[in-house]
TISE-449453 format. One record per residue (C-alpha): x, y, z. Coordinates in steps of 0.1 Angstrom, whole numbers. Example, Ala and Ser with C-alpha at 12.3 -4.5 7.8 and 13.67 -1.06 7.14 Angstrom:
// residues 2
px|py|pz
123|-45|78
137|-11|71
***
This chain:
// residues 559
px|py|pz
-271|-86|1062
-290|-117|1076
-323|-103|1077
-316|-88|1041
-313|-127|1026
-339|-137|1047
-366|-114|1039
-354|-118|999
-355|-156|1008
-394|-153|1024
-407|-137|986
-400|-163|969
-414|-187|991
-451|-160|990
-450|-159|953
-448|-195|951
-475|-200|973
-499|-178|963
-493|-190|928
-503|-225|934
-537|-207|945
-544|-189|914
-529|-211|887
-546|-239|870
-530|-269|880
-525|-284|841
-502|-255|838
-470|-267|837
-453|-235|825
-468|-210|851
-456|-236|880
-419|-232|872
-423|-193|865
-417|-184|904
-389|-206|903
-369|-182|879
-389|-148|901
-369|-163|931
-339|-165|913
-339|-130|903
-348|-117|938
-318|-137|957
-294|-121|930
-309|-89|934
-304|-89|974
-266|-86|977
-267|-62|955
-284|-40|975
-261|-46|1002
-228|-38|981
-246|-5|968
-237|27|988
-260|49|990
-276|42|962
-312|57|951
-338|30|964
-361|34|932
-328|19|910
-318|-7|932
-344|-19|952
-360|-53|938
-393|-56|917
-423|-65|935
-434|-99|942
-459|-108|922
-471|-141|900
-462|-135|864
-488|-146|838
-478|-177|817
-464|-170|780
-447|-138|798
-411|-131|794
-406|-116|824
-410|-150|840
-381|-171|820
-357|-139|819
-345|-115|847
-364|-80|847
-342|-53|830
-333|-36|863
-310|-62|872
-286|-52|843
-291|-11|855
-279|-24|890
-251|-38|881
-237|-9|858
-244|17|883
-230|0|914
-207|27|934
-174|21|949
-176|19|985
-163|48|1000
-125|38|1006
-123|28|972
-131|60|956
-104|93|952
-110|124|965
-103|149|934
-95|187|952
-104|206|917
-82|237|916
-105|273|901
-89|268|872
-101|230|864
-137|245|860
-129|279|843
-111|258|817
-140|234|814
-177|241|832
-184|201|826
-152|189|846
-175|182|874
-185|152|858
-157|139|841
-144|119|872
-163|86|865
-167|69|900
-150|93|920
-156|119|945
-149|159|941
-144|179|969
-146|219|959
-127|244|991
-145|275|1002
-115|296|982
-120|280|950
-161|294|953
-150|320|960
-126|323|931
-157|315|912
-179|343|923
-151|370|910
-145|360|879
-186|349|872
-189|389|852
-180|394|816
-185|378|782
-157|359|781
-153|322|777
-137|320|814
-167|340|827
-193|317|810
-175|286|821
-179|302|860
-215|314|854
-220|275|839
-208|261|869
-225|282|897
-256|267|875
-245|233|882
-236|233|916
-270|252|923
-287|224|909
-267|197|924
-272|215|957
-305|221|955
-329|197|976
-299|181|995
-310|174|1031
-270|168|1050
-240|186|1022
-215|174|1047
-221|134|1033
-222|148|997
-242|150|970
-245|125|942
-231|137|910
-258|116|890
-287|134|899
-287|161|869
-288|128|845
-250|127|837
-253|89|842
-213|81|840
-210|104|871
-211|80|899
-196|102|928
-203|124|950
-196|161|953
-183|172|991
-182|213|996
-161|226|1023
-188|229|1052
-162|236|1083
-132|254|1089
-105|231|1087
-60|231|1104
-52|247|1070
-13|246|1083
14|231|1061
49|217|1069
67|246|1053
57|286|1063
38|298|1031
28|332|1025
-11|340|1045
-43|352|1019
-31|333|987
-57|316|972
-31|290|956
-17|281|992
-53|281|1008
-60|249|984
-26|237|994
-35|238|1031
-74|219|1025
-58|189|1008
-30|182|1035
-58|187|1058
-79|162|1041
-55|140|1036
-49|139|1077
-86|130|1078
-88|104|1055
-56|86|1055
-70|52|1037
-83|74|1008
-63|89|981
-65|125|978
-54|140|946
-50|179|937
-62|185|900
-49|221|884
-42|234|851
-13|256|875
22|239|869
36|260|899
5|247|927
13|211|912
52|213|920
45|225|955
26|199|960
46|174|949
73|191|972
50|189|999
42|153|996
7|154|981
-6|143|950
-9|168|920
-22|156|884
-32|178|856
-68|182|839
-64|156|813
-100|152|804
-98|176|773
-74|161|758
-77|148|723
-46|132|724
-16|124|746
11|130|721
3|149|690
30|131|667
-5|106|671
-28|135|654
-39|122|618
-18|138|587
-40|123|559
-15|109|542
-5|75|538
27|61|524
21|31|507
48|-3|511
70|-10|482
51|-45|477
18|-28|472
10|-39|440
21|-76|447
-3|-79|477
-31|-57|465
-29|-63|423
-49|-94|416
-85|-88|404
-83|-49|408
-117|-33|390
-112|-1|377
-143|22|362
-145|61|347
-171|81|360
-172|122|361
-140|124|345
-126|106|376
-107|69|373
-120|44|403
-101|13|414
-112|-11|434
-84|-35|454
-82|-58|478
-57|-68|505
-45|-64|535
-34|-27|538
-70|-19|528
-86|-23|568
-62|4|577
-76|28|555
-96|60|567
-121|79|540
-107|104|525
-70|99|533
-45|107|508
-22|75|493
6|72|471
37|50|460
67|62|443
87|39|422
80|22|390
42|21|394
36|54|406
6|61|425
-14|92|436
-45|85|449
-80|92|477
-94|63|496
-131|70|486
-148|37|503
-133|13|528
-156|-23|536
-135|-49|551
-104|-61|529
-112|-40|500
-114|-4|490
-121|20|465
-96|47|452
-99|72|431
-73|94|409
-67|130|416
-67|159|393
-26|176|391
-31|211|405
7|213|399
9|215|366
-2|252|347
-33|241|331
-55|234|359
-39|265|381
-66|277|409
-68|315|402
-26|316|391
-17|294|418
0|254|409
8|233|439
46|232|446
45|198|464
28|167|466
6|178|499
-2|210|483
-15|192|455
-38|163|482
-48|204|495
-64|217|464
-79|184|455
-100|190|490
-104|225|484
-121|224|451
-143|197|458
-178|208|463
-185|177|482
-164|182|506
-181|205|532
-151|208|561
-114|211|554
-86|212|575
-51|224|572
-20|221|590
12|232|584
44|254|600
46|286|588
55|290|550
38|263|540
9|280|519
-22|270|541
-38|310|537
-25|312|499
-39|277|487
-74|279|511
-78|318|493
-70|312|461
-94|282|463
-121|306|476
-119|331|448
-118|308|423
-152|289|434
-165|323|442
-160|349|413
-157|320|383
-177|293|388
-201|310|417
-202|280|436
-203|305|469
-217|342|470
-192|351|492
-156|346|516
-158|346|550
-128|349|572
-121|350|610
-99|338|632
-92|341|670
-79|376|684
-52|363|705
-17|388|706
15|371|704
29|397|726
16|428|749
-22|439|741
-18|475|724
-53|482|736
-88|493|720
-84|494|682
-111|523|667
-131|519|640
-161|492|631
-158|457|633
-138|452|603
-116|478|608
-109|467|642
-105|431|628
-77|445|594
-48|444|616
-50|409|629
-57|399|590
-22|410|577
-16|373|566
-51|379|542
-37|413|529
-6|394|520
-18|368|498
-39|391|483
-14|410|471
6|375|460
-25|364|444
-41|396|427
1|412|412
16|385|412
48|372|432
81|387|425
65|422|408
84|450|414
57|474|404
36|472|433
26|503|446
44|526|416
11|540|408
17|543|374
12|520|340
-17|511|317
-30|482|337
-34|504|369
-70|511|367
-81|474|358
-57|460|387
-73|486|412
-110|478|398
-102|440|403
-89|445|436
-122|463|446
-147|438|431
-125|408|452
-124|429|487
-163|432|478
-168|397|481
-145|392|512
-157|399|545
-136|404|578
-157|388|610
-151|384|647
-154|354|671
-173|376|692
-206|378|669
-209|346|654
-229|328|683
-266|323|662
-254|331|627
-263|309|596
-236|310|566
-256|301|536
-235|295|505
-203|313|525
-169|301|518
-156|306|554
-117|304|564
-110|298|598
-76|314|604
-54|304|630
-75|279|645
-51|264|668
-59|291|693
-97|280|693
-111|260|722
-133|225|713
-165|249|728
-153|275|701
-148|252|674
-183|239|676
-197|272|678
-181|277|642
-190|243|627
-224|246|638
-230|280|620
-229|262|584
-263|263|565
-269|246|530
-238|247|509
-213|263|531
-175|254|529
-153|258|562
-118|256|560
-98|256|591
-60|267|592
-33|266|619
-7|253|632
-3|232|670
29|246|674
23|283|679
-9|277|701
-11|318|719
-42|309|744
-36|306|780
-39|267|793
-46|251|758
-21|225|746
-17|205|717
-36|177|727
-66|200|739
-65|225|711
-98|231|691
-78|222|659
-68|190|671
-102|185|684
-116|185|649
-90|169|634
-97|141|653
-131|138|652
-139|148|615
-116|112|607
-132|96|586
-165|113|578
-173|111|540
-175|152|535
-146|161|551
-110|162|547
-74|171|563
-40|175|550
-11|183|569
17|206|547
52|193|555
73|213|533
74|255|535
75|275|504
78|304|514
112|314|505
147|297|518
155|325|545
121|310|560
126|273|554
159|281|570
150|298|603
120|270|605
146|246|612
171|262|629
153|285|654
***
C-alpha cells in the first residue's frame, strides 16, 4: 500500500516537471493543468487498492502525460474515474456465495447473472443434471442447452477455475461476481443420515461443506424445490427461492385498469375544465391533483350525481386529458349480438374495437366473458368492417389433469380439443344463448345457419405454440387463450410475431396458472401486464363480475 501512494505521488511530481520544460512560461492555464492531473491520479490510487481482482485495463490510472491548454481533460477528471467507481467489487468476505439448485437455471438460462455483486458456486451434480435434460425442444431443454453456452464461454480462456471466473466478462456489466465450479471432491456428510445417489441431497451435502469452509461468508441455497429448501432450513442452512422473475411480490399489486374516482372529484378537478369534439369522441381536459396518478389508457369513473365514465388519453404533470366512451351495453351498438352486461365489460369492448389499440389484455375468473367479448370483437372487425383478414387463436397446451397422450390428426385437429372454450362461444355467438333448437337438424333457417357457420370457421384458424417461433401475423386478429400458463420468454415470442396492423388480445386468469414452477408474480400474463402500463396502443381490463350463469357465480365463491 505504501509503495502504491508513492509511486501515484512520484507522477505528478514528472508531469509537473516536464511540463514546465515544454510549456511557454506566459501560460498561466497550462501551469495549473498538472495540478488537477495529480489530483486525479492520487484519487485514482486507492482505488486500485480497494478493487479485487479487478481487470487492469478498467482500473489502472491514465498515463502521465502533459495535457495541452484549452483541453478539458485538464480541469475535469478523465471519464474512467466514474467506471471505477461503479464497477468496484466487494472484497471477498463481503460477497454471498449463491449454491444455484438445476432447477434455478432450467427455469431461467440468464440466472447466472441476476446476482448483482455476488458469487455463484454451481456442484458437480447440478452439471450434471444439466447434461440429461440438454435433448429436446422444450423450453427446459433450451434453457440447459443456453446455459452449457454460457458457462462454455465463461470458462473458456480461464487460467486457475478454482479462484473463479468473473461473471462480467461476456459484457453483462451488472454482474460483478464470480462464478466458482466444483473442482475437488468435497466431506459431502450431513448431520442427519439421508438417502445415498440423490441428486437433491448431494447439493444439500456441498453447501454444509461450504459453509464449514468459509465460515465468515454467507452461503445461501437458491431452488425453485420447496421440499430441498425445508430440509435445509431443518438442517440449519440457508434456503431462498428464485425471485428474480418475479414481476411482482403480491399480485393484489398487478394493475386492474380501472380507477375509482373520490366523491370530491369535481370540486378539486372542475375549475377551467376544456372540453372539445373530435371523431365523434368528447375530450376533457382537467386539472388537479388526482391527475399525476393517472396511467394512459386506464379506465375512470364516478358514480353519483355527476356520473362519469371515462379513458385517461394524455397525462403531463397536474393535468390530463379524458375522453368519453362509446356504451357497448346498450342494443344499438351490440358487437356481433353481444351488449356488455357490466361496467368492465363495457371499458373491454371500448379496447377491443379500437383500431388503435394494438395489444389488449384481459383478466378475469372464470365466467366472466373474456373468450365471448375478445371473439365477438374479432368477427365483427373481421367479416363487417374487414379491419383484419383473419382470427388467430392459440393458447398454451398445458392439461389440468393426467396427459391422455398423442392426439391424431393435423395440427388443428390435434389443437380442437384444447379449444372447447372457442367452440362454445361460437355456438353462443353464431344460435344464440338460450335456443333450444340447436342441433334439431330441422327448420327453414338451417342451411343459412350452417352456411354462416362455415364462412366464420373459414376465417378462424386453430395454431400451436410450437410453430410460431419466426412467423409474421399481418392484418391477423390473434387471441391469446389462457395466457397465464405462458412464460415471460413465451410471451415475447408471441408479441414479437405482430406485423403491420395486427391485434393481439391476451386472455387468462392468475389463479388457475397449470405450468410447473410459474407463479403469479412470474407468470407471462402478469409480465405483460406490467410492462405494457402505460404505453399509448395498449390496454388492460380486469373483469370482476362473472356472467356466466348463477350456478357459476355461485361455486366461484364458494369453492
Amino acid at each position: 500500500m505504501k509503495s502504491a501512494a508513492q509511486a501515484a505521488a512520484k507522477k505528478p511530481a514528472a508531469t509537473k516537471a516536464s511540463h514546465r520544460k515544454t510549456a511557454p512560461p506566459q501560460e498561466s492555464p497550462a501551469r495549473h493543468a498538472p495540478t488537477a492531473i495529480s489530483d486525479t491520479v492520487s484519487v485514482a490510487a486507492p482505488t486500485e487498492t480497494l478493487v479485487e481482482e479487478a481487470p487492469h485495463a478498467i482500473f489502472s490510472p491514465p498515463p502521465a502525460q502533459a495535457p495541452h491548454a484549452g483541453d478539458s481533460r485538464a480541469e475535469a477528471p478523465p471519464p474512467r474515474a466514474g467506471q471505477a467507481r461503479k464497477r468496484v467489487r466487494l472484497p471477498a468476505a463481503r460477497r454471498k456465495l449463491f449454491v444455484l439448485d438445476t432447477n434455478v437455471l432450467l427455469h431461467d438460462s440468464n440466472s447466472l447473472f441476476k446476482f448483482e455483486e455476488h458469487d455463484i458456486y454451481l456442484p458437480m451434480i447440478v452439471l450434471e443434471e444439466l447434461d440429461h435434460n440438454k435433448k429436446g425442444m422444450s423450453e427446459v431443454a433450451r434453457n440447459a442447452r443456453q446455459v452449457s453456452r454460457f458457462l462454455d464461454s465463461l470458462v473458456n480462456g480461464a487460467d486457475d477455475l478454482e479462484k473463479g471466473v468473473n461473471l462480467d466478462a461476456l459484457g453483462n456489466q451488472e454482474a460483478l461476481g464470480q462464478l466458482v465450479l466444483q473442482t475437488s471432491a468435497l466431506d459431502t456428510s450431513l448431520p442427519i443420515e439421508l438417502p445415498l445417489g440423490k441428486a437433491d441431497h448431494m447439493i444439500l451435502g456441498v453447501v454444509h461443506a461450504l459453509k464449514g469452509m468459509h465460515p465468515g461468508r454467507s452461503v445461501v441455497l437458491v431452488s425453485k424445490d420447496i421440499n430441498i429448501r425445508l430440509k435445509a432450513r431443518a438442517l440449519g442452512m440457508d434456503a431462498e427461492d428464485y425471485l428474480n422473475d418475479r414481476v411482482l411480490d403480491d399480485s393484489d399489486l398487478l394493475y386492474d385498469g380501472v380507477l375509482p374516482l373520490p366523491e370530491n372529484f369535481w370540486l378539486k378537478h372542475g375549475k377551467d375544465v376544456e372540453s372539445w369534439q373530435q371523431g365523434g369522441t368528447t375530450f376533457y381536459r382537467i386539472k388537479g391533483p388526482l391527475c399525476g396518478e393517472f396511467i394512459v389508457n386506464q379506465f375512470v369513473y364516478l358514480d353519483g350525481e355527476m356520473p362519469l365514465q371515462a379513458q385517461v388519453r394524455e397525462v403531463s404533470g397536474r393535468s390530463a386529458v379524458l375522453a368519453t366512451l362509446r356504451d357497448y351495453s346498450h342494443g344499438r351498438n351490440s358487437v356481433w349480438g353481444v351488449t356488455a352486461r357490466n361496467r368492465e365489460q363495457n371499458f373491454a369492448l371500448n379496447l377491443l374495437m379500437n383500431p388503435d389499440r394494438d395489444f389488449v389484455s384481459l383478466l378475469g375468473q372464470a365466467g366472466t366473458g373474456k373468450t365471448l367479448l375478445a371473439l365477438a370483437a374479432g368477427l365483427a372487425q373481421t367479416l363487417e368492417t374487414n379491419r383484419y383478414n383473419e382470427i388467430i387463436i392459440t393458447r398454451a397446451t398445458v392439461p389440468v389433469g393426467d396427459d391422455i397422450g398423442f392426439l391424431p390428426g393435423t395440427e388443428e385437429e390435434k389443437m380442437l380439443p384444447w379449444m372447447g372454450a372457442l367452440e362454445d362461444n361460437l355456438e353462443v355467438l353464431h344460435l344464440g344463448a338460450g335456443n333450444r333448437d340447436v342441433g334439431s337438424g330441422s327448420g327453414p333457417g338451417d342451411w343459412g345457419k350452417q352456411s354462416t357457420m362455415e364462412l366464420i370457421r373459414s376465417r378462424i384458424k386453430v395454431k400451436s405454440l410450437n410453430f410460431m417461433r419466426g412467423r409474421t401475423f399481418l392484418n391477423k386478429y390473434l387471441i391469446i387463450d389462457e395466457a397465464q400458463n405462458l412464460t415471460p420468454k413465451q410471451m415475447k415470442t408471441l408479441v414479437t410475431r405482430a406485423g403491420p396492423g395486427t391485434k393481439i388480445v391476451c386472455l387468462g386468469n392468475i389463479a388457475q396458472i397449470d405450468t410447473p414452477y410459474l407463479t403469479e408474480g412470474s407468470s407471462g400474463l402478469t409480465y405483460v401486464v406490467d410492462r405494457f402500463k402505460g404505453w399509448p396502443h395498449a390496454g388492460h381490463i380486469t373483469l370482476q363480475r362473472g356472467e356466466r350463469s348463477r350456478l357459476a357465480d355461485y361455486a366461484s365463491e364458494a369453492l
